[in-house]
N, C-alpha and C positions, 0 to 999 in steps of 0.2 A: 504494500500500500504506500505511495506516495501524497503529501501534502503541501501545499504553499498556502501560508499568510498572507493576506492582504489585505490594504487598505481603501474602500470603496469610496470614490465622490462620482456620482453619477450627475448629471444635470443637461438638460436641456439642447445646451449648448457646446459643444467644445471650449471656448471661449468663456462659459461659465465656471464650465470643468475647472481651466488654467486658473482664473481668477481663485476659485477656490484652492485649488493646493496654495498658489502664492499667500492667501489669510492664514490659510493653517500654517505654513511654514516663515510663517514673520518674525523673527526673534526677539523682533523690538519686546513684543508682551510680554515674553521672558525672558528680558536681558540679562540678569543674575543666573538666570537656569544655566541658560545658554555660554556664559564665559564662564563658568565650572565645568559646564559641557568639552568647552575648549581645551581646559586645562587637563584634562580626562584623559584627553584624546591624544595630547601631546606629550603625557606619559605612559604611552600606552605603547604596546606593540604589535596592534589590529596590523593584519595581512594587506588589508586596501584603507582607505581614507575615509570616513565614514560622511556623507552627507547632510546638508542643510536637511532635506529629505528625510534621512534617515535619523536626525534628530529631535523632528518632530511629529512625526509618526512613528510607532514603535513597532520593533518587528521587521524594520525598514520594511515597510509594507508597502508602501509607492513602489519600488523599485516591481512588483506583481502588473503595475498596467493597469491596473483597473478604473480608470480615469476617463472621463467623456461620456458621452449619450450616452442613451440606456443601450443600442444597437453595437458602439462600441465596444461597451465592457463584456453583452453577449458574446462576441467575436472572440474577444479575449478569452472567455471561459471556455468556450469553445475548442481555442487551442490548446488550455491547458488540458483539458479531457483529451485531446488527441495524443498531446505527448506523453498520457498515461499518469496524470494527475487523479486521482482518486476523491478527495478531499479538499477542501475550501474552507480554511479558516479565514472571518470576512469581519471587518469594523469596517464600525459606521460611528460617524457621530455630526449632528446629534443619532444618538443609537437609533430608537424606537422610530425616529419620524425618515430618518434614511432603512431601513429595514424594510419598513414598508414598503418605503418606494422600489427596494430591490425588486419585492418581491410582486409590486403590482406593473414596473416594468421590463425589466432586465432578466427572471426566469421564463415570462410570457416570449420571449423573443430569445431566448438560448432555445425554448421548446420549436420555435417556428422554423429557426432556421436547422433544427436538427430535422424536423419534418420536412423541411423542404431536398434536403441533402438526400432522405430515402427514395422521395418520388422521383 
């Protein structure tokens, strides 16, 4: 069984999308977090560099793709099912009102185009 974390922003727009990582990954709001974050990271001996990204989503969960339309992120899950991805651990936030939306458009439309891919 294989898994990947990720962190979902679905919206409307691409352009929404982007707007949205850019709020969540602002540092300004936690300028203290974030320069301890620093200092961490410069004492550290991580194998790669860890990202603005991956410092504010946990899990580095952006680096999964799951970003843009609801059609989008379909597409995405999509590949990861294909490269034999098994499991979807998935944040949202806000949790409950992004969950939702996952689920009222983003599984409707991983369904469709796997329906479409039989016929």
């Amino acid at each position: 069984m294989f898994g990947v974390a990720g962190y979902v922003i679905c919206a409307d727009t691409d352009e929404a999308a982007r707007h949205e990582v850019a709020r969540v990954t602002d540092v300004r709001a936690s300028a203290r977090g974030y320069s301890n974050y620093q200092q961490w990271i410069a004492g550290t001996q991580l194998e790669q560099r860890v990202s603005l990204e991956d410092y504010s989503v946990s899990n580095r969960g952006l680096r999964s793709g799951l970003v843009g339309t609801p059609e989008r992120i379909a597409e995405r899950v999509l590949e990861f099912e294909r490269a034999g991805v098994d499991l979807l651990l998935l944040q949202f936030s806000p949790q409950a009102e992004e969950m939702e939306r996952f689920a009222e458009q983003v599984i409707p439309a991983v369904r469709g185009t796997r329906s479409q891919a039989v016929a």
